[in-house]
Biopython code that builds the backbone (N, CA, C, O; Angstrom):
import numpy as np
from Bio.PDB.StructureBuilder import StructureBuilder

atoms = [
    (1, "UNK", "N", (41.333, 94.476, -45.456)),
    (1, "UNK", "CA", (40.441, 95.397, -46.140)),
    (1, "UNK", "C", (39.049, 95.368, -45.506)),
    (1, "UNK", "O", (38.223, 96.278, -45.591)),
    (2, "UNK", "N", (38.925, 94.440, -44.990)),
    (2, "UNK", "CA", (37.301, 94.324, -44.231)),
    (2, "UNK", "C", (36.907, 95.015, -43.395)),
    (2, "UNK", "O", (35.703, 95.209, -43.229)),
    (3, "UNK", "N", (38.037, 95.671, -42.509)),
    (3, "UNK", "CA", (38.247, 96.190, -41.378)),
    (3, "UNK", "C", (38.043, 97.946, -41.606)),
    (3, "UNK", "O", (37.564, 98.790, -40.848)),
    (4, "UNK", "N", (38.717, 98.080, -43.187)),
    (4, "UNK", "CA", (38.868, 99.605, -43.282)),
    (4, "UNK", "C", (37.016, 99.351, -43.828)),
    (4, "UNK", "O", (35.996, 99.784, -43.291)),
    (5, "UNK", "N", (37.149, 98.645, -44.847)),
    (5, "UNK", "CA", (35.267, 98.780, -45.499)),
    (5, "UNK", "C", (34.114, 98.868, -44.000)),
    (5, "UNK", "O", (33.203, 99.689, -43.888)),
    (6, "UNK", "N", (34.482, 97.774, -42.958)),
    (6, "UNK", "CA", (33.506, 98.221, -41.907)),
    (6, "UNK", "C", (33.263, 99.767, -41.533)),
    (6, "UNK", "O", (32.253, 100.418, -41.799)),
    (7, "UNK", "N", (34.503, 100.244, -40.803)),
    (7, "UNK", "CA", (35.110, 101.851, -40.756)),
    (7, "UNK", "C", (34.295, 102.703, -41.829)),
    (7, "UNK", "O", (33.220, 103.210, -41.508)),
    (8, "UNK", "N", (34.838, 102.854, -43.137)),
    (8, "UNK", "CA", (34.085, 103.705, -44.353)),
    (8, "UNK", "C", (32.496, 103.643, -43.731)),
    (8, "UNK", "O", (31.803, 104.622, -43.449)),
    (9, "UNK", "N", (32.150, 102.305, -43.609)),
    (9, "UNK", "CA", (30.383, 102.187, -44.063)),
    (9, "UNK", "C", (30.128, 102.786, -42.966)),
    (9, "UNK", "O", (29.996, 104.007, -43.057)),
    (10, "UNK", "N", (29.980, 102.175, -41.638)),
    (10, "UNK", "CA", (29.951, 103.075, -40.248)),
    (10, "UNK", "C", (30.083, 104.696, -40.408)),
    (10, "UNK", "O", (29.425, 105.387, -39.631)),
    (11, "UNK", "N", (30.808, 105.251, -41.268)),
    (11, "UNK", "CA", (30.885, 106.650, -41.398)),
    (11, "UNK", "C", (30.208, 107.024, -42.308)),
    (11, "UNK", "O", (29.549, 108.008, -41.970)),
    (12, "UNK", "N", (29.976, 106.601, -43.706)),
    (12, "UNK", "CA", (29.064, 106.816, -44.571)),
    (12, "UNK", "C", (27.598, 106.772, -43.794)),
    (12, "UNK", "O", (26.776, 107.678, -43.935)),
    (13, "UNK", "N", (27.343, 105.490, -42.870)),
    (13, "UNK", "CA", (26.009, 105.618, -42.044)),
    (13, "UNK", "C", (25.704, 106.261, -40.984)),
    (13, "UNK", "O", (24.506, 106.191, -40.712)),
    (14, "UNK", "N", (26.718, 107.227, -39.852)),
    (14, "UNK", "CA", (26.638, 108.030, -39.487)),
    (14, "UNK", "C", (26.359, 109.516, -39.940)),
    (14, "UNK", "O", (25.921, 110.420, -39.228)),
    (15, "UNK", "N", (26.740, 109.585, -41.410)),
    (15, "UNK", "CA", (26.845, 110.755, -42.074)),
    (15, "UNK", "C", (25.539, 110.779, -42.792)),
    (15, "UNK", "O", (25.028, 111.828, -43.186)),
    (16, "UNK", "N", (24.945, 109.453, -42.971)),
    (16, "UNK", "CA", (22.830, 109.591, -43.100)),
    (16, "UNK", "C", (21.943, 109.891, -42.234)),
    (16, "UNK", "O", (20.875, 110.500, -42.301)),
    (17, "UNK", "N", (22.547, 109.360, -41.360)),
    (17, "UNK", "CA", (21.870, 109.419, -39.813)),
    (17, "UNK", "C", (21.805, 110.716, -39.366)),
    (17, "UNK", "O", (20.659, 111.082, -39.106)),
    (18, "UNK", "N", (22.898, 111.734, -39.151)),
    (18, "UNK", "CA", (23.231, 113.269, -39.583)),
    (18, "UNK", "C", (22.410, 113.811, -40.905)),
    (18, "UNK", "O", (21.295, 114.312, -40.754)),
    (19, "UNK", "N", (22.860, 113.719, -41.881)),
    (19, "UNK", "CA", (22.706, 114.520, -42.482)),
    (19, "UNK", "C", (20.563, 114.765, -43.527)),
    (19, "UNK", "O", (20.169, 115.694, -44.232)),
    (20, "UNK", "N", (19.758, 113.354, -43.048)),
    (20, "UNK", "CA", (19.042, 113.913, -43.507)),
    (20, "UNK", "C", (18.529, 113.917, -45.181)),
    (20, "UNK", "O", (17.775, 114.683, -45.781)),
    (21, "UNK", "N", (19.256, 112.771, -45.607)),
    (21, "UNK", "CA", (19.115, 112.908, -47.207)),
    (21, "UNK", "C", (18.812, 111.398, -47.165)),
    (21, "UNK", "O", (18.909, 110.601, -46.232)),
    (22, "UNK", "N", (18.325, 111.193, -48.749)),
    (22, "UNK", "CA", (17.489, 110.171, -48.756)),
    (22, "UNK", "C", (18.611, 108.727, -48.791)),
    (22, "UNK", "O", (18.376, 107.683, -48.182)),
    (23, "UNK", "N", (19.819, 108.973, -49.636)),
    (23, "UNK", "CA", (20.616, 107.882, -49.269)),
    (23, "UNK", "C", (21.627, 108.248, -50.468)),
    (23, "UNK", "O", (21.401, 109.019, -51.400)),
    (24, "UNK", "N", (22.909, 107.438, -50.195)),
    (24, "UNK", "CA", (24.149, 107.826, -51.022)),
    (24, "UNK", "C", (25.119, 106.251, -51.518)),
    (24, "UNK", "O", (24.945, 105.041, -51.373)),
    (25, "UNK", "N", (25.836, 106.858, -51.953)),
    (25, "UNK", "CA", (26.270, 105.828, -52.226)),
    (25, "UNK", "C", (28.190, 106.194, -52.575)),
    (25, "UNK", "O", (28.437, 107.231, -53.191)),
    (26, "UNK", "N", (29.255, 105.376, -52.180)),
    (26, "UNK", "CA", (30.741, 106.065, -52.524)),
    (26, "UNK", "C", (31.991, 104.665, -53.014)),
    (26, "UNK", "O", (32.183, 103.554, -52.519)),
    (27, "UNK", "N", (32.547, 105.289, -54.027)),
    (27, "UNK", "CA", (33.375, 104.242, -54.337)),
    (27, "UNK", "C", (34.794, 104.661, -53.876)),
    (27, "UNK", "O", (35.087, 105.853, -53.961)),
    (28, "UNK", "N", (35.598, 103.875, -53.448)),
    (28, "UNK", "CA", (37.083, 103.324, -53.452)),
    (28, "UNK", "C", (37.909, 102.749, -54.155)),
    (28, "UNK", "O", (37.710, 101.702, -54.770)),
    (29, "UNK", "N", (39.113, 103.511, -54.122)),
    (29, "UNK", "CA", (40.199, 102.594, -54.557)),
    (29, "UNK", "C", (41.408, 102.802, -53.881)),
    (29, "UNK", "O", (41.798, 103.929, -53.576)),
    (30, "UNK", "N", (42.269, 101.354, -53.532)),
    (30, "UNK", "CA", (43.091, 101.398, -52.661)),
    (30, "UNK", "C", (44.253, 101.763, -53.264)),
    (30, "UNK", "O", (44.217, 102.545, -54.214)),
    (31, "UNK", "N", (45.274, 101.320, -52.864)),
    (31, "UNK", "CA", (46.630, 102.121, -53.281)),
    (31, "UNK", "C", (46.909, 100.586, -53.983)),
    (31, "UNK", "O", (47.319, 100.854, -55.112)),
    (32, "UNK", "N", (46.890, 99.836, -53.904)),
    (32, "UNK", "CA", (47.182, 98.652, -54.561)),
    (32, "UNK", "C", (46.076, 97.756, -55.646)),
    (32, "UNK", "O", (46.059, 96.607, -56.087)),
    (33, "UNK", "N", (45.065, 99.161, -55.809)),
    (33, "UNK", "CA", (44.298, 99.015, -56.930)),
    (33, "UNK", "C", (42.760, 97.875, -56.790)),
    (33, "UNK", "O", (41.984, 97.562, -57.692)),
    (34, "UNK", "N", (42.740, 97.495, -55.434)),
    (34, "UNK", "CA", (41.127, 97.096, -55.371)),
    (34, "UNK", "C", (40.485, 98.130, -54.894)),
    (34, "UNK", "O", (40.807, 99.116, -54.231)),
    (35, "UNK", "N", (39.419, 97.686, -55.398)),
    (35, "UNK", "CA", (38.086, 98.776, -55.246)),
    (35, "UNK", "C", (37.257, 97.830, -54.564)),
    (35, "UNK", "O", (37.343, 96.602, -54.545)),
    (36, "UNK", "N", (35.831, 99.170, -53.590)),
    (36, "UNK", "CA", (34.635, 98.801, -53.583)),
    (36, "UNK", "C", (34.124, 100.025, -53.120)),
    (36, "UNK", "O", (34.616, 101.044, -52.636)),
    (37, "UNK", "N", (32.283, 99.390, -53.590)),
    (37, "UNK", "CA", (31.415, 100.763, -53.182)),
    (37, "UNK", "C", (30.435, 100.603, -52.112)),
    (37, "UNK", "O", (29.822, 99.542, -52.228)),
    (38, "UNK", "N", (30.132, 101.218, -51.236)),
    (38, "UNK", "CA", (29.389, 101.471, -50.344)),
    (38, "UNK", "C", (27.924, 101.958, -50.550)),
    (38, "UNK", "O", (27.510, 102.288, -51.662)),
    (39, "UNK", "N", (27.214, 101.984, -49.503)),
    (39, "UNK", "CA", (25.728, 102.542, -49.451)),
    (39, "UNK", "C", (25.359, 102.729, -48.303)),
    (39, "UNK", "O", (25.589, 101.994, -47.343)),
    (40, "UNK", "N", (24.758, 103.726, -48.309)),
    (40, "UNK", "CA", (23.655, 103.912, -47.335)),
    (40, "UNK", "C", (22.193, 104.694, -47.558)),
    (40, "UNK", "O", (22.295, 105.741, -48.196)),
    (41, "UNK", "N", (20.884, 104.338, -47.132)),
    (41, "UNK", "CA", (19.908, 104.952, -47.013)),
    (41, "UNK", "C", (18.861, 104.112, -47.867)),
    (41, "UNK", "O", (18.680, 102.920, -47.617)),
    (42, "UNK", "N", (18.117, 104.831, -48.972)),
    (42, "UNK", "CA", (17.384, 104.997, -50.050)),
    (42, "UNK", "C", (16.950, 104.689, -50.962)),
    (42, "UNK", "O", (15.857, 104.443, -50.451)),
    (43, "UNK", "N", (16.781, 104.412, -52.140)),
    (43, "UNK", "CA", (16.774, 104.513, -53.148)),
    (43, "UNK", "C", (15.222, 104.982, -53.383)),
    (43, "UNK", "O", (14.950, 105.862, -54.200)),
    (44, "UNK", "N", (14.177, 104.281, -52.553)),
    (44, "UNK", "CA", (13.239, 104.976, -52.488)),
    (44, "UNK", "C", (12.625, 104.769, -51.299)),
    (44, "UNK", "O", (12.169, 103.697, -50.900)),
    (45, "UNK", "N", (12.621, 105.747, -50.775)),
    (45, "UNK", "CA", (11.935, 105.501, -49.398)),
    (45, "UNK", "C", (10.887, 105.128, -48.833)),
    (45, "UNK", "O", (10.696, 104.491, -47.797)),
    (46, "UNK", "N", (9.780, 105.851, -50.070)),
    (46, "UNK", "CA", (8.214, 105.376, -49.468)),
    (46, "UNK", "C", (8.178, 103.307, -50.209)),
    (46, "UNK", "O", (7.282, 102.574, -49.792)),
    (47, "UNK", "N", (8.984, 102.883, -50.987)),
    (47, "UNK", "CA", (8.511, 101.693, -50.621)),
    (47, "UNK", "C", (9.952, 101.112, -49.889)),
    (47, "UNK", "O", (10.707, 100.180, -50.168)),
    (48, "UNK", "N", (9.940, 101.904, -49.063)),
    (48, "UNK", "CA", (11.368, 101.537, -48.295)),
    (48, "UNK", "C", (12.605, 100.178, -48.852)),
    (48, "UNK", "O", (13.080, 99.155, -48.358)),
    (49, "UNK", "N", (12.712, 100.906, -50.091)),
    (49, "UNK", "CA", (14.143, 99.815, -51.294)),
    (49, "UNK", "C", (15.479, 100.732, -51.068)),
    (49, "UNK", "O", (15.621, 101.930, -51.312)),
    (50, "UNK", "N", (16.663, 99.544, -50.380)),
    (50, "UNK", "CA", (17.585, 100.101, -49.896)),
    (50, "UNK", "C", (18.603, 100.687, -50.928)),
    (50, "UNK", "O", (19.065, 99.674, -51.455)),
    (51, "UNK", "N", (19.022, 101.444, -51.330)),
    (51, "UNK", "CA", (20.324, 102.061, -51.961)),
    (51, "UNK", "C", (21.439, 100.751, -51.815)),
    (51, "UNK", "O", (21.574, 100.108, -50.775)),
    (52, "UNK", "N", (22.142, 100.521, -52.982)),
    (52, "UNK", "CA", (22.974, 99.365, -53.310)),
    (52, "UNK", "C", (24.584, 100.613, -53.860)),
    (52, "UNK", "O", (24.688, 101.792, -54.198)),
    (53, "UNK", "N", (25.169, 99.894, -53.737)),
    (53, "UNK", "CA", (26.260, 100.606, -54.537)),
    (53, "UNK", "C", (26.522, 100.394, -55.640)),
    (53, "UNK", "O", (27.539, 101.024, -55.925)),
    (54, "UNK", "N", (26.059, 99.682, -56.676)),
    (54, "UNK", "CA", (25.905, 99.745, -57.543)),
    (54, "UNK", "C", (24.851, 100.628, -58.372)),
    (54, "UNK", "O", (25.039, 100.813, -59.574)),
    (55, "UNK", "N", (23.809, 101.135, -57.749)),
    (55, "UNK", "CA", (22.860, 102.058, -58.331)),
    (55, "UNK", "C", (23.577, 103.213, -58.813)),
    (55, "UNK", "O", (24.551, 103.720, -58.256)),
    (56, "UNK", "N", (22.920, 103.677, -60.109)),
    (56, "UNK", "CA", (22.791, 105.284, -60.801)),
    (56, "UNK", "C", (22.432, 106.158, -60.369)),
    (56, "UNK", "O", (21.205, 106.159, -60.269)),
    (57, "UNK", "N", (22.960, 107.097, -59.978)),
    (57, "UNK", "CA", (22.781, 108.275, -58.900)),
    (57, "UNK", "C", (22.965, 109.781, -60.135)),
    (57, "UNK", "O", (23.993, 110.113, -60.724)),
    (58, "UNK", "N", (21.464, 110.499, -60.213)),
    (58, "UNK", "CA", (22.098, 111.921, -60.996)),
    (58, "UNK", "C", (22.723, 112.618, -59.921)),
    (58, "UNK", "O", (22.692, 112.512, -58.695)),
    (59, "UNK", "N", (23.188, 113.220, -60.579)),
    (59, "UNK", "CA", (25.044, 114.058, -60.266)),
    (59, "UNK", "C", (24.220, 115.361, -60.293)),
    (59, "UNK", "O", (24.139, 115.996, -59.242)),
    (60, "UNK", "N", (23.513, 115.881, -61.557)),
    (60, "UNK", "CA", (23.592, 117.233, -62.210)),
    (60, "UNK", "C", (24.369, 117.779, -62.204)),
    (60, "UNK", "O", (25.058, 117.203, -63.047)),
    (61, "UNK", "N", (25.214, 119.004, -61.693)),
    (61, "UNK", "CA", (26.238, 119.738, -61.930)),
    (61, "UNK", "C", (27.619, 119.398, -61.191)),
    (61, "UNK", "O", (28.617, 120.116, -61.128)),
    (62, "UNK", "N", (27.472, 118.435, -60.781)),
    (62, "UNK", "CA", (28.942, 118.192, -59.911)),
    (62, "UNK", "C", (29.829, 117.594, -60.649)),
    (62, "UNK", "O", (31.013, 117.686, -60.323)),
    (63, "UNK", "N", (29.409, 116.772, -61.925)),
    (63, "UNK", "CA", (30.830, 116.394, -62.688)),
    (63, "UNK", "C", (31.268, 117.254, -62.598)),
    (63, "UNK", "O", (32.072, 117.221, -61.667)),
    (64, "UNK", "N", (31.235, 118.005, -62.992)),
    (64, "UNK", "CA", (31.978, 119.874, -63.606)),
    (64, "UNK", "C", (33.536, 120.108, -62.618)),
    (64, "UNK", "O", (34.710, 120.192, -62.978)),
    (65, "UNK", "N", (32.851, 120.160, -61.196)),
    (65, "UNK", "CA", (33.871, 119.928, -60.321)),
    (65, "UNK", "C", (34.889, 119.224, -60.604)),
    (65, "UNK", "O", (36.036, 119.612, -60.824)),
    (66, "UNK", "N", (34.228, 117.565, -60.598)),
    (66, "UNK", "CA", (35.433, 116.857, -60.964)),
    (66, "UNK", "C", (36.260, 116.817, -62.117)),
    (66, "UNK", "O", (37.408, 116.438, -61.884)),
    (67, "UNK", "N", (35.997, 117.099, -63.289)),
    (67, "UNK", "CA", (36.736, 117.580, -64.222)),
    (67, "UNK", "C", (37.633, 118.683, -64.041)),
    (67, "UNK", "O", (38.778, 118.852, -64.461)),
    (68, "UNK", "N", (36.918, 119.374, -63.361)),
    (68, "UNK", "CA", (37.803, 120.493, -62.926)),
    (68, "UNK", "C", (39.307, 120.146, -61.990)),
    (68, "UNK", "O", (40.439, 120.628, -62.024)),
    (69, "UNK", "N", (38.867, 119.420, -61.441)),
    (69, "UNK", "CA", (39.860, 118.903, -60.320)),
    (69, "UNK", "C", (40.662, 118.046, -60.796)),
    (69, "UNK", "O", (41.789, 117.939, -60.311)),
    (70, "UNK", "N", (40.144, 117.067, -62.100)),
    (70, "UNK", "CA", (41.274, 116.467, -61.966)),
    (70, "UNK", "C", (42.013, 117.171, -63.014)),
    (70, "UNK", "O", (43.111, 116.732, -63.356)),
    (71, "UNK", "N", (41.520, 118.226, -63.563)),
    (71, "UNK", "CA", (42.072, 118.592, -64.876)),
    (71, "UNK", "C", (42.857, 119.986, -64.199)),
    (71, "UNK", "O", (43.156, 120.878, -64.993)),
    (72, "UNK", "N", (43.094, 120.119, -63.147)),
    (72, "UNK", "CA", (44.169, 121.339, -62.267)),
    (72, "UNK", "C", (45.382, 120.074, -61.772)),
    (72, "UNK", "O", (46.483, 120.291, -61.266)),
    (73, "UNK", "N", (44.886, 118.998, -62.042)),
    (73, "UNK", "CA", (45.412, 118.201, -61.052)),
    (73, "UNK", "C", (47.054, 118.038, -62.032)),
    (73, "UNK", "O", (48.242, 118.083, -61.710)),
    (74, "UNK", "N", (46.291, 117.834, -63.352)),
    (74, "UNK", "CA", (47.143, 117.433, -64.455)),
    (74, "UNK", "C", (47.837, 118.333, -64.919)),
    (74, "UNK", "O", (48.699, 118.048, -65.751)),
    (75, "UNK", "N", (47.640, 119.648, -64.500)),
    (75, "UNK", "CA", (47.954, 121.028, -64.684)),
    (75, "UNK", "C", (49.472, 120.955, -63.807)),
    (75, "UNK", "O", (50.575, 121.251, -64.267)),
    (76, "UNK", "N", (49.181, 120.492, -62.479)),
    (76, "UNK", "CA", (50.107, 120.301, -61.907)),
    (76, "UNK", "C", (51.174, 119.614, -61.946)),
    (76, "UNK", "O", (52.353, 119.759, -61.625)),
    (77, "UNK", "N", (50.540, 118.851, -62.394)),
    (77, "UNK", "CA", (51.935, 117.026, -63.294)),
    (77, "UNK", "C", (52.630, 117.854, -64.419)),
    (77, "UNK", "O", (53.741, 117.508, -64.821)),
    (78, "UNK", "N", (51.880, 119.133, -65.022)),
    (78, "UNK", "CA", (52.404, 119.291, -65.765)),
    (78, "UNK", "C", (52.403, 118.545, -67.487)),
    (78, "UNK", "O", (53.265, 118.542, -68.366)),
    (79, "UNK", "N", (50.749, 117.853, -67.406)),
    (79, "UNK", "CA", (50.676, 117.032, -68.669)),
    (79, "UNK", "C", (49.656, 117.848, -68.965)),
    (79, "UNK", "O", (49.468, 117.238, -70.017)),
    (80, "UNK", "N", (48.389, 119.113, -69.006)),
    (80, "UNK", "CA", (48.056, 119.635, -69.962)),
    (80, "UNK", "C", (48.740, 121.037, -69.320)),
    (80, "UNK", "O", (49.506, 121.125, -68.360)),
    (81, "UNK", "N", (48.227, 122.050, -70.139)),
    (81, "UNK", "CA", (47.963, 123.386, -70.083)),
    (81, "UNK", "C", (46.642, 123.768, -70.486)),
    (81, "UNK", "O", (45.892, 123.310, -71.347)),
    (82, "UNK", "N", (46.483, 125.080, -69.351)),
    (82, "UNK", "CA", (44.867, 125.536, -69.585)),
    (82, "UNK", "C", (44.503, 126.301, -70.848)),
    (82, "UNK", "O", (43.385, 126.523, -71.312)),
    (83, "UNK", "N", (45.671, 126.642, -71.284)),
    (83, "UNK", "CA", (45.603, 127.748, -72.546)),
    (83, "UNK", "C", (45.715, 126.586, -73.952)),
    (83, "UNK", "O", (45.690, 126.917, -75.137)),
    (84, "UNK", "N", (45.795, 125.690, -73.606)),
    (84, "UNK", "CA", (45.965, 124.742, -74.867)),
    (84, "UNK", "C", (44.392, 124.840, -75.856)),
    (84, "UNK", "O", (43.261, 125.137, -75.471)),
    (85, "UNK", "N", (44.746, 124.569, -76.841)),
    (85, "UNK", "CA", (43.367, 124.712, -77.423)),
    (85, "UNK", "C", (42.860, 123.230, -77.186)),
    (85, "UNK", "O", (43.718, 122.408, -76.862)),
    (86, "UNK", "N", (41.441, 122.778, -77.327)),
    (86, "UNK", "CA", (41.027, 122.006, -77.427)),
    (86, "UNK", "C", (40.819, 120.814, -78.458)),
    (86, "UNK", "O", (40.247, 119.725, -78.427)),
    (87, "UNK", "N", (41.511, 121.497, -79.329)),
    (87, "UNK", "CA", (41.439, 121.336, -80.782)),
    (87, "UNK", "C", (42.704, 119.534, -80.414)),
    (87, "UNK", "O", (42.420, 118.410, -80.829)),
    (88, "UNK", "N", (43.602, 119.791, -79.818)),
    (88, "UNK", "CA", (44.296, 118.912, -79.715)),
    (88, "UNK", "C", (44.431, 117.573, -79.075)),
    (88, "UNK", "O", (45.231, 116.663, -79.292)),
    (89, "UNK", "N", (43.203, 117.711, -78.024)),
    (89, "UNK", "CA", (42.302, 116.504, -78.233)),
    (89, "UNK", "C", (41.144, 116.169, -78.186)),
    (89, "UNK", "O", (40.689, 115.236, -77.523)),
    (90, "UNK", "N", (40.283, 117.250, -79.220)),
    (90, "UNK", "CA", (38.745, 116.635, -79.342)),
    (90, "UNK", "C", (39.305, 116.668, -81.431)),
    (90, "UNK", "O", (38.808, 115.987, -82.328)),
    (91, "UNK", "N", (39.999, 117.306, -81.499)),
    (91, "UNK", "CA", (39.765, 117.963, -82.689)),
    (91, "UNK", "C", (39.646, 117.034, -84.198)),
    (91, "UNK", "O", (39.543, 117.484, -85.340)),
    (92, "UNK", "N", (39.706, 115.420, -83.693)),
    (92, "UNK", "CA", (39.924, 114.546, -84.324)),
    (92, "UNK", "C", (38.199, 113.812, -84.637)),
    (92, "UNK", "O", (37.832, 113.123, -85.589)),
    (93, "UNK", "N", (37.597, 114.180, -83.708)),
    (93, "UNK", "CA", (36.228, 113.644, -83.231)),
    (93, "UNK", "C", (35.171, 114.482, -84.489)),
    (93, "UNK", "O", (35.384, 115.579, -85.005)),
    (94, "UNK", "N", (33.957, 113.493, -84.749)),
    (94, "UNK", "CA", (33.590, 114.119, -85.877)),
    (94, "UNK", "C", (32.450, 114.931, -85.775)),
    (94, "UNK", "O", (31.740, 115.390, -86.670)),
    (95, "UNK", "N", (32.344, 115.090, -84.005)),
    (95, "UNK", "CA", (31.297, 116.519, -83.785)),
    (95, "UNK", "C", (32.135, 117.191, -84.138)),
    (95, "UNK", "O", (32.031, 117.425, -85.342)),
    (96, "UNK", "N", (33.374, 117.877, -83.450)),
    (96, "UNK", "CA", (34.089, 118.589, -83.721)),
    (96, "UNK", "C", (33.771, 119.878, -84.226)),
    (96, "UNK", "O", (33.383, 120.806, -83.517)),
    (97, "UNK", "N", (33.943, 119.934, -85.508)),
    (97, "UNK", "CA", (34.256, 121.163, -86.513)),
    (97, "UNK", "C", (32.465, 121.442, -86.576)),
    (97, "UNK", "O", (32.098, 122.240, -87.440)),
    (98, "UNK", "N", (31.606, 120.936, -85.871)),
    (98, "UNK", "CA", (29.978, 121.536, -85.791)),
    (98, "UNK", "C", (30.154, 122.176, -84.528)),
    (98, "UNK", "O", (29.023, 122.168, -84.043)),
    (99, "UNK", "N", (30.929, 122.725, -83.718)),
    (99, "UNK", "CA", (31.067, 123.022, -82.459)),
    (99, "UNK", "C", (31.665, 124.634, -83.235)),
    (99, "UNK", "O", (32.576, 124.831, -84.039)),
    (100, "UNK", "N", (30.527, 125.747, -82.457)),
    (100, "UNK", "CA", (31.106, 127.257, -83.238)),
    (100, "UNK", "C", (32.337, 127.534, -82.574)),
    (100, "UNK", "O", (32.358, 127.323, -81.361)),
    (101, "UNK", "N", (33.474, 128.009, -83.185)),
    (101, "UNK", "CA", (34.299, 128.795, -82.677)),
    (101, "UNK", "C", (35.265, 127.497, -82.024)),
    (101, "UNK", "O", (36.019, 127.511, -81.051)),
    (102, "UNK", "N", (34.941, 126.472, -82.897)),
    (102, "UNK", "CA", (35.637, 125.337, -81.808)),
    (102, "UNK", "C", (37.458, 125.327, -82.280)),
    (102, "UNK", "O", (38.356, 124.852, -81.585)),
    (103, "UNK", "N", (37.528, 125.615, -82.868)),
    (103, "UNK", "CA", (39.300, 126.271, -83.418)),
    (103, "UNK", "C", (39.964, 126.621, -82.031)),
    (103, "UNK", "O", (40.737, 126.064, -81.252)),
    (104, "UNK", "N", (39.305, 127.775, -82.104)),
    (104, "UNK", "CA", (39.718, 128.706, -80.740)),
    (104, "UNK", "C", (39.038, 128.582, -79.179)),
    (104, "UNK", "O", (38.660, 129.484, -78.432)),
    (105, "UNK", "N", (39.033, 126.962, -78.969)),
    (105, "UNK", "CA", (38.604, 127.179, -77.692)),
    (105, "UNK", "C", (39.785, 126.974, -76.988)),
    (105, "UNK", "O", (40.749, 126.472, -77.566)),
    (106, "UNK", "N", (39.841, 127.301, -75.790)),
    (106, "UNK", "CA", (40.919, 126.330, -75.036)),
    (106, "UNK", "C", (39.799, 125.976, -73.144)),
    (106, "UNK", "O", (38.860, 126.489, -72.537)),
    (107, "UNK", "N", (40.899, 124.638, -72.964)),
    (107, "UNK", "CA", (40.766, 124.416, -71.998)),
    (107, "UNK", "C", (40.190, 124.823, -70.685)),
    (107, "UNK", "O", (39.450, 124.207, -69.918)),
    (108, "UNK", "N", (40.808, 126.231, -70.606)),
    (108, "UNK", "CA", (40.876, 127.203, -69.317)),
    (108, "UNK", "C", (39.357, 127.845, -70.005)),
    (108, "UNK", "O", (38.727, 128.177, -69.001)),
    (109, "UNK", "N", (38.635, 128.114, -71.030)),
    (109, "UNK", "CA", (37.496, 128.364, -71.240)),
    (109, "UNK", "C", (36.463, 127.191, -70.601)),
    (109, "UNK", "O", (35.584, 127.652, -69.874)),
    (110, "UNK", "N", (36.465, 126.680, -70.666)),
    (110, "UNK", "CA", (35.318, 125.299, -70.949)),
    (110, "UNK", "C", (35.319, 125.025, -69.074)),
    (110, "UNK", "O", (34.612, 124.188, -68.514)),
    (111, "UNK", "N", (36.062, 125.740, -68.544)),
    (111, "UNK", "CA", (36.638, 125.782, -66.618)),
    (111, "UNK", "C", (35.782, 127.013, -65.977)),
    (111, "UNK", "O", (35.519, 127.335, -64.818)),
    (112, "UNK", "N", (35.479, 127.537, -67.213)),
    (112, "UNK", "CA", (34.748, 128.792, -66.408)),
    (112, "UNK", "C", (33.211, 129.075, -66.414)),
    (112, "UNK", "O", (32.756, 130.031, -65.786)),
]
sb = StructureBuilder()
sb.init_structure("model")
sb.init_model(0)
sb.init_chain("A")
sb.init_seg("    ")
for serial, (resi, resn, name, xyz) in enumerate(atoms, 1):
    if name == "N":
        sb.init_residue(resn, " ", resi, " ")
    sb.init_atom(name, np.array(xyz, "f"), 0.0, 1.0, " ", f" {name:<3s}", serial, name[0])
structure = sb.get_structure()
């Protein structure tokens, strides 16, 4: 595993070196279920403090994506449907029924 983590970081640090941004950070998981996370760059530059992989990074709108993705993904397994209402698994939660129109939402709404 040391060998592939050298590889990743080398490319994660070529891809700073390129690209120009203040610094990033990416996690892994192997097929046999260890993980680790990487870094490169930042965290703040003018007092030059390096980016750790463990740091909090805002996202802003890119969860969205990933929900999206993995929730086509599951589409595909065949364990939800987009037309399902939502109701069937938030609908237990006690925001819930303060959510307008929350009866009739489904899935494939909340995607668009």
């Amino acid at each position: 595993m040391a060998q592939l983590r050298h590889r990743l970081q080398a490319k994660l640090d070529s891809l700073h070196a390129a690209g120009q941004f203040p610094g990033a950070t990416a996690g892994f998981v192997l097929a046999d279920g260890s993980s680790f996370g990487l870094a490169t760059g930042f965290s703040d530059k003018t007092k030059k403090i390096r980016i750790a992989p463990a740091d909090l990074m805002l996202q802003g709108s890119v969860g969205k994506t990933y929900v999206a993705a993995t929730a086509l993904q599951l589409v595909h397994e065949g364990k939800i449907n987009l037309d399902e209402k939502i109701e069937k698994y938030l609908g237990n939660e006690k925001w819930f029924p303060r959510l307008p129109n929350a009866r009739d939402i489904t899935l494939r709404m909340l995607m668009k």
